[in-house]
Biotite code that builds the C-alpha atoms (Angstrom):
import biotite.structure as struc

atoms = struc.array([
    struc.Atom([68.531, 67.775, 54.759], chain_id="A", res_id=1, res_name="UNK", atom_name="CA", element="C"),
    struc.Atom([67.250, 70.548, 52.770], chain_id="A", res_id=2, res_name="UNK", atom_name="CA", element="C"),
    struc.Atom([64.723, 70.489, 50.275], chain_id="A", res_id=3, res_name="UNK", atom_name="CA", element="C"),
    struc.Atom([65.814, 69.921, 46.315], chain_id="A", res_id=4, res_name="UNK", atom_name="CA", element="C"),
    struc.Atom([64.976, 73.613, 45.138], chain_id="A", res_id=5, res_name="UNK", atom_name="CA", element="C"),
    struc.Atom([66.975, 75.007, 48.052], chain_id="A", res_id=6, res_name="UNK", atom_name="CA", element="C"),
    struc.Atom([68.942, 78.396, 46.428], chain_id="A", res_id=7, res_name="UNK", atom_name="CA", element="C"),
    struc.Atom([71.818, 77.915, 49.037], chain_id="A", res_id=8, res_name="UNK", atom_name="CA", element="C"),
    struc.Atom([74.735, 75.428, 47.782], chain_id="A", res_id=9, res_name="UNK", atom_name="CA", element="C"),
    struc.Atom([77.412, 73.147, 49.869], chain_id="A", res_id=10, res_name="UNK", atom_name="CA", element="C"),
    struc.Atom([80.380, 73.839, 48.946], chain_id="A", res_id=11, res_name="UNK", atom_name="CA", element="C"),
    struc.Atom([83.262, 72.796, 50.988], chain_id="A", res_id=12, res_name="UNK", atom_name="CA", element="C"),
    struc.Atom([86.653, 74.159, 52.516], chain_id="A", res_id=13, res_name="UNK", atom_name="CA", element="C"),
    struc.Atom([89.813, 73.168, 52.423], chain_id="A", res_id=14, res_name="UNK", atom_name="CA", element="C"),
    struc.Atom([92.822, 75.097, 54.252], chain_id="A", res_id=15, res_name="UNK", atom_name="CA", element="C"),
    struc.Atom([95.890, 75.748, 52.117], chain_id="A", res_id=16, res_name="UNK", atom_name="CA", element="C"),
    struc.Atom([98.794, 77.419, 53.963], chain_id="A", res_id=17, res_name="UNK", atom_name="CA", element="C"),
    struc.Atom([100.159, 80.514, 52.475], chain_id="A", res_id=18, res_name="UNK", atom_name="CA", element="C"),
    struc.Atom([97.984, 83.649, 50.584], chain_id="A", res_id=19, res_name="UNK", atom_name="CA", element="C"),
    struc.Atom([98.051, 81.148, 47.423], chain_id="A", res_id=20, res_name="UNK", atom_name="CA", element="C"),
    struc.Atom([99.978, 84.020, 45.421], chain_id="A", res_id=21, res_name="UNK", atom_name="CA", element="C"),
    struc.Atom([103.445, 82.590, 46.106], chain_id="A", res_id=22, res_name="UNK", atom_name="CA", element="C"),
    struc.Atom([103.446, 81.510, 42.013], chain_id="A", res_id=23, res_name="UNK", atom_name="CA", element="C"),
    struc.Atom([101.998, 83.324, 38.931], chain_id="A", res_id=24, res_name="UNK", atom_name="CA", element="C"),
    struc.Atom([99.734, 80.786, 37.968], chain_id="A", res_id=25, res_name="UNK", atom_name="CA", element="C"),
    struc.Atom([98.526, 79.363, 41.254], chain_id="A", res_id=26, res_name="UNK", atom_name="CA", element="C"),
    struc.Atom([95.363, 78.061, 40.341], chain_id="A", res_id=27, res_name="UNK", atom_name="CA", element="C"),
    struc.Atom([95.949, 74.788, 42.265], chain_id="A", res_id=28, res_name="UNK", atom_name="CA", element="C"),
    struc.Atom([96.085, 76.484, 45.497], chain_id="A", res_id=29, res_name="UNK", atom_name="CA", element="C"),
    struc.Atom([93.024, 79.415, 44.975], chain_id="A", res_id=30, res_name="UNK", atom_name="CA", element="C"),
    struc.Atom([91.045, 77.115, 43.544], chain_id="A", res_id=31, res_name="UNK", atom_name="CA", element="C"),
    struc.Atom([87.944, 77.749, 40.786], chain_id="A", res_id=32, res_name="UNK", atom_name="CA", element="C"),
    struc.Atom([85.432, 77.301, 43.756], chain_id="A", res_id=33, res_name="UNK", atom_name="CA", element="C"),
    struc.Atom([81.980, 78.161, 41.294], chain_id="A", res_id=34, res_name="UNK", atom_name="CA", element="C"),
    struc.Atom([80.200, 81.244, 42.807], chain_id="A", res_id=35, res_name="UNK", atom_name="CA", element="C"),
    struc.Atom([82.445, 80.970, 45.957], chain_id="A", res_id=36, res_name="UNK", atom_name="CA", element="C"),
    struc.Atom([85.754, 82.529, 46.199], chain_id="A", res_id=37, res_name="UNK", atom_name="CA", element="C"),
    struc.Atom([89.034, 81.879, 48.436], chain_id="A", res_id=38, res_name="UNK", atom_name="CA", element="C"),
    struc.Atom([88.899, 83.417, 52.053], chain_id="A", res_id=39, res_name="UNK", atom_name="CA", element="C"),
    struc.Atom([92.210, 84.459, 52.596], chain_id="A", res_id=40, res_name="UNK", atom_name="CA", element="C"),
    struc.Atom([93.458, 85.525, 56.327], chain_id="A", res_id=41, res_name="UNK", atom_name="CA", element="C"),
    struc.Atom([96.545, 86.416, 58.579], chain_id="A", res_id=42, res_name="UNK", atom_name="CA", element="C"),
    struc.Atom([97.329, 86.143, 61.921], chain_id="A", res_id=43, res_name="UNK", atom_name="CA", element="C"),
    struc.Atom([100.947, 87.691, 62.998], chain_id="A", res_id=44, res_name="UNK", atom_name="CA", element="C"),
    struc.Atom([102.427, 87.179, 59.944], chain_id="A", res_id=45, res_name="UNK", atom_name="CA", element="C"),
    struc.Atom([101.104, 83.547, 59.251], chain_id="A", res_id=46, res_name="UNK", atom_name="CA", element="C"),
    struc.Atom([98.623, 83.479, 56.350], chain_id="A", res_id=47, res_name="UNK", atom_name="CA", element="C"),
    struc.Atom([96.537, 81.131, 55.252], chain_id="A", res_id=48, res_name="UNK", atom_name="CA", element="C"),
    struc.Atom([93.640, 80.727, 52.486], chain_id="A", res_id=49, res_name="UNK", atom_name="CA", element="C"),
    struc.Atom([90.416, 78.745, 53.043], chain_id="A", res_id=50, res_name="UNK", atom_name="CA", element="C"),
    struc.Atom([89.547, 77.150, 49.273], chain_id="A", res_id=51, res_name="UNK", atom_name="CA", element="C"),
    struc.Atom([86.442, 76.168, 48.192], chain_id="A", res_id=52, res_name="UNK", atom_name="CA", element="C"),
    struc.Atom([85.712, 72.983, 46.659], chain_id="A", res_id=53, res_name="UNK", atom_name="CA", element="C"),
    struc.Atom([82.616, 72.859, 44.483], chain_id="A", res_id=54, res_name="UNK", atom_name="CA", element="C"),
    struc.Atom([80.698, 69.352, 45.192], chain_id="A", res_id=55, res_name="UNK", atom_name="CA", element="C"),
    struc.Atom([79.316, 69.269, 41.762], chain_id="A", res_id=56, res_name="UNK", atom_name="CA", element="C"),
    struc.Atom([82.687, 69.042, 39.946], chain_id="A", res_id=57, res_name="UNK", atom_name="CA", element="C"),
    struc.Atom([84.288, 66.830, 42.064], chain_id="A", res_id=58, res_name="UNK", atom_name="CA", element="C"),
    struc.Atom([83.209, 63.489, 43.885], chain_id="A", res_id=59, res_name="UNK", atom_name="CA", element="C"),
    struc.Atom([85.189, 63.611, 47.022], chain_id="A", res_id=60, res_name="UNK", atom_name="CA", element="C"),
    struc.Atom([83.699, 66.761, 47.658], chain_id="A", res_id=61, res_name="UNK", atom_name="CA", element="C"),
    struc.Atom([80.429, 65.643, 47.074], chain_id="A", res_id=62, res_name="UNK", atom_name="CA", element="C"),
    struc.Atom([81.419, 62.553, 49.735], chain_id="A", res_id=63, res_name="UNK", atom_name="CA", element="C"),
    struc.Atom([81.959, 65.120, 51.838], chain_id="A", res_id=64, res_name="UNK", atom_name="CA", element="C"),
    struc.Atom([78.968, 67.262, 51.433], chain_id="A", res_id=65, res_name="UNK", atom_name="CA", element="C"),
    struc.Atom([76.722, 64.176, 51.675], chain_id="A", res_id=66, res_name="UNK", atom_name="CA", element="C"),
    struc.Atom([78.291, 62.689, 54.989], chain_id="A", res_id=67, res_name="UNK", atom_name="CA", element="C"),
    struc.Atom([80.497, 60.432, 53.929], chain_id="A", res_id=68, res_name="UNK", atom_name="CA", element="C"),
    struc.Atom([81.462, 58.500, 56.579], chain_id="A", res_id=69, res_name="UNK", atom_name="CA", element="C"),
    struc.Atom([84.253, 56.522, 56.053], chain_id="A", res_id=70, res_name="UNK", atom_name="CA", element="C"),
    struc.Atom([86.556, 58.623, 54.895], chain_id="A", res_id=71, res_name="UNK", atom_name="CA", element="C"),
    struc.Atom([90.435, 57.855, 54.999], chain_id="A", res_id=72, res_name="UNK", atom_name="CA", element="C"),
    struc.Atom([91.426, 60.920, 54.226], chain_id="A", res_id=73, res_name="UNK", atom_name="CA", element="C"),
    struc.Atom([92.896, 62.654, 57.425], chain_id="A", res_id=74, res_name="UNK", atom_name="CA", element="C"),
    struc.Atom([95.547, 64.863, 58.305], chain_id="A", res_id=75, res_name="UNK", atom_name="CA", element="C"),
    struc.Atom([99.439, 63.061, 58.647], chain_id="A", res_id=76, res_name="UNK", atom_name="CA", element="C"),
    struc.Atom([97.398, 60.218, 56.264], chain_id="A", res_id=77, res_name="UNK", atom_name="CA", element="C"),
    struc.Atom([99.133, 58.594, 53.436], chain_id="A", res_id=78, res_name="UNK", atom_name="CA", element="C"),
    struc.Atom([96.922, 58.784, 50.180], chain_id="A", res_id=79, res_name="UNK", atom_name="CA", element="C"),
    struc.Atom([96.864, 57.312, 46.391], chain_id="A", res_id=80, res_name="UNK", atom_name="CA", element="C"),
    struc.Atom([94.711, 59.149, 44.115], chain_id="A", res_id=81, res_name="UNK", atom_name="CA", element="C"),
    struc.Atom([94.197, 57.848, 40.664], chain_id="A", res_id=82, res_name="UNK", atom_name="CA", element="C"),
    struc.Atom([92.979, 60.071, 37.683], chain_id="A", res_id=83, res_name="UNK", atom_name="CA", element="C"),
    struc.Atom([92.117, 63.131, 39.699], chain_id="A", res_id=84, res_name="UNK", atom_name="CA", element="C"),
    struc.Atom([92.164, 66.567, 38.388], chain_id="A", res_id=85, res_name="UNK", atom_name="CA", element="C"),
    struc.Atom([95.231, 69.023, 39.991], chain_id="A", res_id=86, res_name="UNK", atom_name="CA", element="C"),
    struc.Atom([92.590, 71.005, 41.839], chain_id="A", res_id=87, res_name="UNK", atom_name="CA", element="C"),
    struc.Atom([91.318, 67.965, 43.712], chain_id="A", res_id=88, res_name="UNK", atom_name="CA", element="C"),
    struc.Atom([94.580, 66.405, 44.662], chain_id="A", res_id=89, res_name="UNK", atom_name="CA", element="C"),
    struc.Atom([95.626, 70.207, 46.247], chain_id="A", res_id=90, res_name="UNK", atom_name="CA", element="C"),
    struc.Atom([92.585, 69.589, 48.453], chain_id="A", res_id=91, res_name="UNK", atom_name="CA", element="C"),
    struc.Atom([93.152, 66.902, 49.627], chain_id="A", res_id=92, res_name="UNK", atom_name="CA", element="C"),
    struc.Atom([96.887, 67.402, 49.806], chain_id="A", res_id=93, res_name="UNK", atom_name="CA", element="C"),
    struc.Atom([95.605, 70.726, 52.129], chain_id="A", res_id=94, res_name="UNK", atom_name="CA", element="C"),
    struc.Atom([94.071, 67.683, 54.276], chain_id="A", res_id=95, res_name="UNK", atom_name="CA", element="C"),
    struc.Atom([96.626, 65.650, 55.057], chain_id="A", res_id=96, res_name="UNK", atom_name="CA", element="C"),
    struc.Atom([99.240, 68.221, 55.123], chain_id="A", res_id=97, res_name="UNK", atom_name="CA", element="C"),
    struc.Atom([102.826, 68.928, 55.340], chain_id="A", res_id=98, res_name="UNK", atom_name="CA", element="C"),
    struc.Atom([103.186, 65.398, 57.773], chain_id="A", res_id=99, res_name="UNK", atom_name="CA", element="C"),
    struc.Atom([100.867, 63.230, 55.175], chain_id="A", res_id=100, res_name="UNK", atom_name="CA", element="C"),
    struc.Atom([101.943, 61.696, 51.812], chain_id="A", res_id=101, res_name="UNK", atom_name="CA", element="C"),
    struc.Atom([100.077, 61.836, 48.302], chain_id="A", res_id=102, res_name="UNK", atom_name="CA", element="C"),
    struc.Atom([100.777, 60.129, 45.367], chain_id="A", res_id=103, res_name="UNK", atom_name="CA", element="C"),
    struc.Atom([99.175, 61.856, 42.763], chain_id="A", res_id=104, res_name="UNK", atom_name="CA", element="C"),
    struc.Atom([98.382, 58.964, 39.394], chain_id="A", res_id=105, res_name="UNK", atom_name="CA", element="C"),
    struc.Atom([97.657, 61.283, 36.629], chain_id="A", res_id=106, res_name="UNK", atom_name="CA", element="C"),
    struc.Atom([96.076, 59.484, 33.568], chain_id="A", res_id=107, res_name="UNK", atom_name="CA", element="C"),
    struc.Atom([98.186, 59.793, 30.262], chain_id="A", res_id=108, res_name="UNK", atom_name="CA", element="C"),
    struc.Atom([94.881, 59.694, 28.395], chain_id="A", res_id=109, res_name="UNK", atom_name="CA", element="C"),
    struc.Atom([92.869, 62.404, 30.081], chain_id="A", res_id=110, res_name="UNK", atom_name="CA", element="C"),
    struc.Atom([92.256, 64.988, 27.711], chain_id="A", res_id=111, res_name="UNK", atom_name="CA", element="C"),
    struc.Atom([92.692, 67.975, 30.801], chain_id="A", res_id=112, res_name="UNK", atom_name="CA", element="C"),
    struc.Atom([96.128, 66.414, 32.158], chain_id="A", res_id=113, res_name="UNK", atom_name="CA", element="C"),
    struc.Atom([98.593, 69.167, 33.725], chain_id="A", res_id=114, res_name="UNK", atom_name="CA", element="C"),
    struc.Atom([101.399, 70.456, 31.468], chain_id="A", res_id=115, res_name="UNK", atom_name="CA", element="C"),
    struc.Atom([104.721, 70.077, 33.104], chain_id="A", res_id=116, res_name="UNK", atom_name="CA", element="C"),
    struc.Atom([104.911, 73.533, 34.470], chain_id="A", res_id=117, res_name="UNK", atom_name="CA", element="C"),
    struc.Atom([101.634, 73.052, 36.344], chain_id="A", res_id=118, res_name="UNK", atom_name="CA", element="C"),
    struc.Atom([102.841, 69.895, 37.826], chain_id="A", res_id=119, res_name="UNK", atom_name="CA", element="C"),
    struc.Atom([106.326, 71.243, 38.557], chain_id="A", res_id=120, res_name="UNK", atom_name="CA", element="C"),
    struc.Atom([104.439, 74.365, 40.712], chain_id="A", res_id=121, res_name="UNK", atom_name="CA", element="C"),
    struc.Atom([102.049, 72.028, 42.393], chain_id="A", res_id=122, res_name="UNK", atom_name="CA", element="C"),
    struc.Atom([105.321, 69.600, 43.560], chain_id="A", res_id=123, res_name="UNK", atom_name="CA", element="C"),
    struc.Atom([107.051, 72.899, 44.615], chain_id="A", res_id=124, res_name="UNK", atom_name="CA", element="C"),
    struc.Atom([103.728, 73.847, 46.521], chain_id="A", res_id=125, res_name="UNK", atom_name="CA", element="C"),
    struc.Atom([102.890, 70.239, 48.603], chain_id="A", res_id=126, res_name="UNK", atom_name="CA", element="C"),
    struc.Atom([106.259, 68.854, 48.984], chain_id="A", res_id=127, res_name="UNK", atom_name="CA", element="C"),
    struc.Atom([104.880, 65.765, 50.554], chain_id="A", res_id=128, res_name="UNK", atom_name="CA", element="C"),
    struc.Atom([103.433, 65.049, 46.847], chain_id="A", res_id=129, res_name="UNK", atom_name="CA", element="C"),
    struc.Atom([104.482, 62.585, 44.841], chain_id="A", res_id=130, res_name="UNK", atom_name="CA", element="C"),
    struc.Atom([102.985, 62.910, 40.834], chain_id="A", res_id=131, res_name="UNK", atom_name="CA", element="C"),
    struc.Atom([103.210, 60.047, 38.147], chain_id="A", res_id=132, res_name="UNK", atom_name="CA", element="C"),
    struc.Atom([102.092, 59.933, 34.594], chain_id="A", res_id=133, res_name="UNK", atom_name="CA", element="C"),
    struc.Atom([100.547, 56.110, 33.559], chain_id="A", res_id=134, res_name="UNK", atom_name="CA", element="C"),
    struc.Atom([98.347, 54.532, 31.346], chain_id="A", res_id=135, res_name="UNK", atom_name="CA", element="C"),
    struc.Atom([95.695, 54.242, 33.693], chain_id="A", res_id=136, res_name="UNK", atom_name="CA", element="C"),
    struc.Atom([93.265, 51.693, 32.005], chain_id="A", res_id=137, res_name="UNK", atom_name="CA", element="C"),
    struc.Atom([96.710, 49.811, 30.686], chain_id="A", res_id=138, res_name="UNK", atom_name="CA", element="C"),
    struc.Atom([98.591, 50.036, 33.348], chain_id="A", res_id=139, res_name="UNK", atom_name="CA", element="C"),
    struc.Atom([100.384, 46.584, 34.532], chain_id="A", res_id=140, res_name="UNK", atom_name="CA", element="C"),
    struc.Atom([101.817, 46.076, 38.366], chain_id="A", res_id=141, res_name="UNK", atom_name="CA", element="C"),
    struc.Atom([105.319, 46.448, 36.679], chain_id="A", res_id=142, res_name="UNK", atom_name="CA", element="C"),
    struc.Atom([104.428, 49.906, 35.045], chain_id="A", res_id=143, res_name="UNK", atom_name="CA", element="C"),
    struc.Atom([103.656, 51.366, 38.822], chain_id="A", res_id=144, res_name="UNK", atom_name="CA", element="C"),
    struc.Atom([106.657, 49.722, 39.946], chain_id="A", res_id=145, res_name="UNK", atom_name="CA", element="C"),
    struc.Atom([108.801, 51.141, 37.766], chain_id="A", res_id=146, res_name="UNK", atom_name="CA", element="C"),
    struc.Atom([106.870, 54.530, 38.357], chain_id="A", res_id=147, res_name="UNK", atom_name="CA", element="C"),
    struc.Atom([106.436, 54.362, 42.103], chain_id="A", res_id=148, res_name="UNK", atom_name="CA", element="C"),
    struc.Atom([109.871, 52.607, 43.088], chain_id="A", res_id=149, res_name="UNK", atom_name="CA", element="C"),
    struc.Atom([113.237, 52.096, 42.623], chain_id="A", res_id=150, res_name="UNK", atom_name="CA", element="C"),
    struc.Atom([114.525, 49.277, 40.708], chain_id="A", res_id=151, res_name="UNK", atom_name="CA", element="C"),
    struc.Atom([116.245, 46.670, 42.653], chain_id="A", res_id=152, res_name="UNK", atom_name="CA", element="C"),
    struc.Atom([119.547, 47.056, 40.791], chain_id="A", res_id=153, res_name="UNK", atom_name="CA", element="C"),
    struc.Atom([119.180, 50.480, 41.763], chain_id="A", res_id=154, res_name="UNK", atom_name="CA", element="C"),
    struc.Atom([119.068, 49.784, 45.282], chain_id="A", res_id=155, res_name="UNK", atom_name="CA", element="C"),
    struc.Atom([121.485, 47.588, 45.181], chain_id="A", res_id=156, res_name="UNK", atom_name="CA", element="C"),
    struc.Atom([123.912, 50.353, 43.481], chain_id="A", res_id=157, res_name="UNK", atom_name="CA", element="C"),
    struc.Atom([122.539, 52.903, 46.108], chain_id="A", res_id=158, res_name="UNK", atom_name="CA", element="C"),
    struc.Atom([123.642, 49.946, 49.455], chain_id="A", res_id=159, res_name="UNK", atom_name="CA", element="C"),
    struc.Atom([126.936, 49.238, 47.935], chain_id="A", res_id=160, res_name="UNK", atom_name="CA", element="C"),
    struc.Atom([127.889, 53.392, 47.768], chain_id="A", res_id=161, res_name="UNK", atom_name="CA", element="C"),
    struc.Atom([126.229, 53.670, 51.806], chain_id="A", res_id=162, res_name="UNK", atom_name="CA", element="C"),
    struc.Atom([129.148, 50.926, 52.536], chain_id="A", res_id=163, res_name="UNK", atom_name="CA", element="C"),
    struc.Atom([132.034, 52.329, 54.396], chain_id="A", res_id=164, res_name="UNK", atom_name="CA", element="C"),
    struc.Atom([134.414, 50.828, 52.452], chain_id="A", res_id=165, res_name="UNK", atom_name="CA", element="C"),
    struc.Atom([133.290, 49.956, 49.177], chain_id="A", res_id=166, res_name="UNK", atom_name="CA", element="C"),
    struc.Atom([131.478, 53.220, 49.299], chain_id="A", res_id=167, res_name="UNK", atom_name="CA", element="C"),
    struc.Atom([134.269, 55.078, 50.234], chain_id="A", res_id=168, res_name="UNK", atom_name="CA", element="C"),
    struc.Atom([135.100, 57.170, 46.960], chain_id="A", res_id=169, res_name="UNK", atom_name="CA", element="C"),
    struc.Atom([131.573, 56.834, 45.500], chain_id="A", res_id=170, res_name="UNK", atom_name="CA", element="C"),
    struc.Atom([129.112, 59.505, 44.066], chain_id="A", res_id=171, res_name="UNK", atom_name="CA", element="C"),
    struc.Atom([126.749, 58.630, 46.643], chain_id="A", res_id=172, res_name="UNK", atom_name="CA", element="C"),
    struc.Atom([128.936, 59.077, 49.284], chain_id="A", res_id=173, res_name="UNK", atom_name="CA", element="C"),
    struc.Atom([129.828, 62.722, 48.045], chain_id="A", res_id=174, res_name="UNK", atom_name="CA", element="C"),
    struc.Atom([126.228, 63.543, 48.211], chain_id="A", res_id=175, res_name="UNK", atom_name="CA", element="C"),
    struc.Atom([125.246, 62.079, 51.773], chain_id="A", res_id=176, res_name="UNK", atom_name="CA", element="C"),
    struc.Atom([128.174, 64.585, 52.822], chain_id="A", res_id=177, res_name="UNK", atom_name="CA", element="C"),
    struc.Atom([127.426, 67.506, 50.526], chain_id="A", res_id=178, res_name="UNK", atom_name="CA", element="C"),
    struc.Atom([126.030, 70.143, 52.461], chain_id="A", res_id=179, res_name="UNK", atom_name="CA", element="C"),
    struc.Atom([122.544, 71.669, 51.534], chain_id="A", res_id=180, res_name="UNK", atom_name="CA", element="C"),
])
């Protein structure tokens, strides 16, 4: 461990596929990073950017800096992050990667939330994201429900147009065959 007046800082890395310039405003993916900026690199045509992710402005970072050992965020994991900035749930949406899941809970009440722009980029950048707007503090088990799933009469809508025959003619059925 080094001493408390050491100048050097921690900072961690995360890995983001891509240069990070695929959007205009693609903050989320270079990342503000403090003193340290992105390292970006190809390799026969692949690129990739290494991001840094400042400890002192976000607490999973500094869980990482300090060792944390338990820590159940891994690559192909499936993750729920409530009330995190945009920045942080990119990072750890770089972890888990294109075979992991992320649901995203952004607090209605936080005075920095994402306009819908930013949120629509970051869902077009990690399309294993999932983002949701709540009530965070207020929030009741039917609230995430109705955010996080679909309502049984829904399903039961979406089984009856998957049947061969009463399904036959339905909207659903047009779009299971629709090509992409």
């Amino acid at each position: 461990k080094r001493p408390p007046n050491d100048p050097l800082e921690e900072v961690v890395y995360t890995l983001c596929m891509g240069d990070g310039r695929e959007e205009e405003d693609a903050q989320h993916c270079v990342g503000r990073g403090g003193t340290e900026g992105p390292i970006m690199m190809s390799y026969l045509g692949a690129k990739v950017t290494m991001r840094p992710w400042d400890p002192k402005s976000c607490i999973i970072a500094a869980g990482l800096c300090n060792n944390f050992i338990h820590w159940p965020i891994q690559p192909g994991g499936w993750v729920i992050v409530v009330d995190c900035s945009l920045s942080t749930l990119s990072h750890i949406a770089d972890i888990i990667g294109a075979n992991g899941r992320l649901v995203g809970v952004i607090d209605t009440n936080n005075p920095e939330q994402p306009t819908d722009l930013q949120r629509r980029r970051f869902l077009r950048q990690y399309k294993s994201a999932f983002l949701v707007v709540v009530d965070v503090k207020n929030a009741t088990l039917q609230d995430y429900e109705l955010s996080l799933g679909v309502p049984r009469s829904s399903k039961h809508a979406l089984y009856m147009g998957l049947h061969p025959r009463v399904g036959a003619d339905s909207q659903v059925r047009t779009l299971l065959n629709a090509p992409d």
